[in-house]
DRENPA-3360 file (N, C-alpha, C; in nm, 2 decimals, always signed):
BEGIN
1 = XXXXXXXX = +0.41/+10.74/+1.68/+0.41/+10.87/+1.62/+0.42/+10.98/+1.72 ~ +0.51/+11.07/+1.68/+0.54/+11.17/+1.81/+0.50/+11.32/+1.74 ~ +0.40/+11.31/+1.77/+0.32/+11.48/+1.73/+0.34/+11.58/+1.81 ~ +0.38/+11.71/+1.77/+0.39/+11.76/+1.91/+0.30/+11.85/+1.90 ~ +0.25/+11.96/+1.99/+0.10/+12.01/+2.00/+0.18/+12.15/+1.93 ~ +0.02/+12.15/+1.84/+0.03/+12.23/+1.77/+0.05/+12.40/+1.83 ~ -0.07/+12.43/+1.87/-0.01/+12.55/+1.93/+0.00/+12.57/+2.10 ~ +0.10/+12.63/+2.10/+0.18/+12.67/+2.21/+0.14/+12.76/+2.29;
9 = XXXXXXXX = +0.09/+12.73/+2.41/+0.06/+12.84/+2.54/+0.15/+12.94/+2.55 ~ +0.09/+13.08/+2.60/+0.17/+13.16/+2.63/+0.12/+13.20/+2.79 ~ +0.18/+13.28/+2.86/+0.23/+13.28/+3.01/+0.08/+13.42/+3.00 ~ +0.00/+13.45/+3.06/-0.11/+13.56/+3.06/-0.07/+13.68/+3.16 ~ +0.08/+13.65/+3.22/+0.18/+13.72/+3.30/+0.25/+13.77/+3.20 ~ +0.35/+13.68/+3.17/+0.51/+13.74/+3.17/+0.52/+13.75/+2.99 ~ +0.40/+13.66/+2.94/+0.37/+13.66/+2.78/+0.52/+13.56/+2.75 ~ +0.56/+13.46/+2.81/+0.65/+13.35/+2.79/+0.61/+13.24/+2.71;
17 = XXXXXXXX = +0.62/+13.20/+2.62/+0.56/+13.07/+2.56/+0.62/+12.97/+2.63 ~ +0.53/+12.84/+2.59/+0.55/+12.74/+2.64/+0.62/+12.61/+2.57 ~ +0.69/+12.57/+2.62/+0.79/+12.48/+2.54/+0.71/+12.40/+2.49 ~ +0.73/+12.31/+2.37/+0.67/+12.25/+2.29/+0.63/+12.11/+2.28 ~ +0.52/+12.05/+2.34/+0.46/+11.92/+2.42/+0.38/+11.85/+2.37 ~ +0.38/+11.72/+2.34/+0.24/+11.66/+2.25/+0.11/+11.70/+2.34 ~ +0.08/+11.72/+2.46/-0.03/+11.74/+2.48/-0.01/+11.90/+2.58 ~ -0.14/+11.99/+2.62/-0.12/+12.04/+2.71/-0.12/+12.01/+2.82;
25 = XXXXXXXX = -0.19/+11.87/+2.90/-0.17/+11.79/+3.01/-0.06/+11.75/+3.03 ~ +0.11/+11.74/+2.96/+0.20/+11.74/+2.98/+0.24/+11.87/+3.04 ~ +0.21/+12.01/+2.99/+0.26/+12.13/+3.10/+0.23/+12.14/+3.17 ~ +0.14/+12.07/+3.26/+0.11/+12.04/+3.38/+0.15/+11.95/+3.47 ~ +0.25/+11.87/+3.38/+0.36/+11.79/+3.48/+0.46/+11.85/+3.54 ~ +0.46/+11.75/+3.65/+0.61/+11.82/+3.72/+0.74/+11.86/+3.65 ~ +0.76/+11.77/+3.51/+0.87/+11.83/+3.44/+0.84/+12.01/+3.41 ~ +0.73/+12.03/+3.34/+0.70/+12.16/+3.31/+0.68/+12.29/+3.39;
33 = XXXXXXXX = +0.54/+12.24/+3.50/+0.50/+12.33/+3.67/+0.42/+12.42/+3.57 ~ +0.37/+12.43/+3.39/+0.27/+12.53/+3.42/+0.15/+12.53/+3.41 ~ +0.04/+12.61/+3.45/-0.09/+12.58/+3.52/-0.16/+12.64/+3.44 ~ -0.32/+12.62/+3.45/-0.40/+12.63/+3.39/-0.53/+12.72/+3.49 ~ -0.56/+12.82/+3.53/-0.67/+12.85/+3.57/-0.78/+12.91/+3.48 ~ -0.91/+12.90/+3.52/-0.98/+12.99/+3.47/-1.06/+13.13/+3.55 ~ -1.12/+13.18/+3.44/-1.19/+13.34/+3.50/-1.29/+13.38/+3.44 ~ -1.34/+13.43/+3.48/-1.52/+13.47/+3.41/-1.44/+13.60/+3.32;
41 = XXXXXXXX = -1.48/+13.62/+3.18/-1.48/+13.77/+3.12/-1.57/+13.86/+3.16 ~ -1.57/+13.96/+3.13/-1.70/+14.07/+3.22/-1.83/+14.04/+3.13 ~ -1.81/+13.90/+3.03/-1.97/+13.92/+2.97/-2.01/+13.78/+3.01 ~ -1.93/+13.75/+3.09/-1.97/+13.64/+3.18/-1.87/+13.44/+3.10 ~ -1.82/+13.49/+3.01/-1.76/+13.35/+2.99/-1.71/+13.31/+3.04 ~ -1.60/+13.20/+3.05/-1.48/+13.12/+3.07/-1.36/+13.15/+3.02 ~ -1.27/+13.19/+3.04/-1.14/+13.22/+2.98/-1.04/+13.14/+3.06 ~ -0.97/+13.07/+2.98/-0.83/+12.96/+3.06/-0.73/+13.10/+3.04;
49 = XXXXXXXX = -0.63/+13.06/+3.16/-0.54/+13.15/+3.16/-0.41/+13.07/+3.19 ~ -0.37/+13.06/+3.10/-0.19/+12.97/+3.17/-0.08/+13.04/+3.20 ~ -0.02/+13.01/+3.35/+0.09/+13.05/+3.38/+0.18/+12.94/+3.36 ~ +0.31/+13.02/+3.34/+0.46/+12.93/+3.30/+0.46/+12.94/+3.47 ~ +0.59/+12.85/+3.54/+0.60/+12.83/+3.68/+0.65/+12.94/+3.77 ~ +0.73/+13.02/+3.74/+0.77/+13.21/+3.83/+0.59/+13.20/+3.77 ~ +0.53/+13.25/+3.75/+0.43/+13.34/+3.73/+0.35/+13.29/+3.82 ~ +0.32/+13.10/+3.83/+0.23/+13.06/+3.86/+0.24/+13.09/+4.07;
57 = XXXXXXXX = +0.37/+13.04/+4.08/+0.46/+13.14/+4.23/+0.39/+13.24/+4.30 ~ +0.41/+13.34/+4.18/+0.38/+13.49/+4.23/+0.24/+13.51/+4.25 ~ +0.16/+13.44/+4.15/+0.00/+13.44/+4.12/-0.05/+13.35/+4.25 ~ +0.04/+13.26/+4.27/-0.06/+13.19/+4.39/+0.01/+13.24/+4.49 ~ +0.08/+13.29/+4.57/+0.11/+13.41/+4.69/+0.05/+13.52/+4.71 ~ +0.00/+13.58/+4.61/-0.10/+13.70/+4.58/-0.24/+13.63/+4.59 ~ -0.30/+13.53/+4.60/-0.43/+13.49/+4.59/-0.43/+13.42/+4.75 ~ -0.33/+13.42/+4.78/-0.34/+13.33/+4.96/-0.34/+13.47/+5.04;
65 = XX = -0.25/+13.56/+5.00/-0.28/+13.64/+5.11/-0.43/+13.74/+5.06 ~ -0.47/+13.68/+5.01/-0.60/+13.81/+4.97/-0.71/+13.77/+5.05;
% end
């Protein structure tokens, strides 16, 4: 049975959706490159944030030089 995942990431950059994959662990393959970090909200939660692969680029060049 080939399910494919219900709903679809979008990019927290460029607002790009994510192509359509039975799992999210698959956009994280090398076929796909996109990533998943997280970040505290200012009331202290967890928030995932997914970048498609340009985003994830520019996001981790801006976090090496900082």
């Amino acid at each position: 049975m080939n399910t494919l995942m219900a709903e679809r990431r979008m990019c927290v950059d460029c607002c790009r959706q994510s192509p359509q994959t039975n799992t999210s662990y698959t956009l994280i393959s090398a076929k796909y490159g996109w990533r998943l970090t997280r970040s505290r909200t200012e009331s202290g939660d967890l928030q995932a944030q997914w970048r498609c692969p340009e985003c994830w680029r520019r996001y981790k060049t801006s976090i090496a030089g900082a």
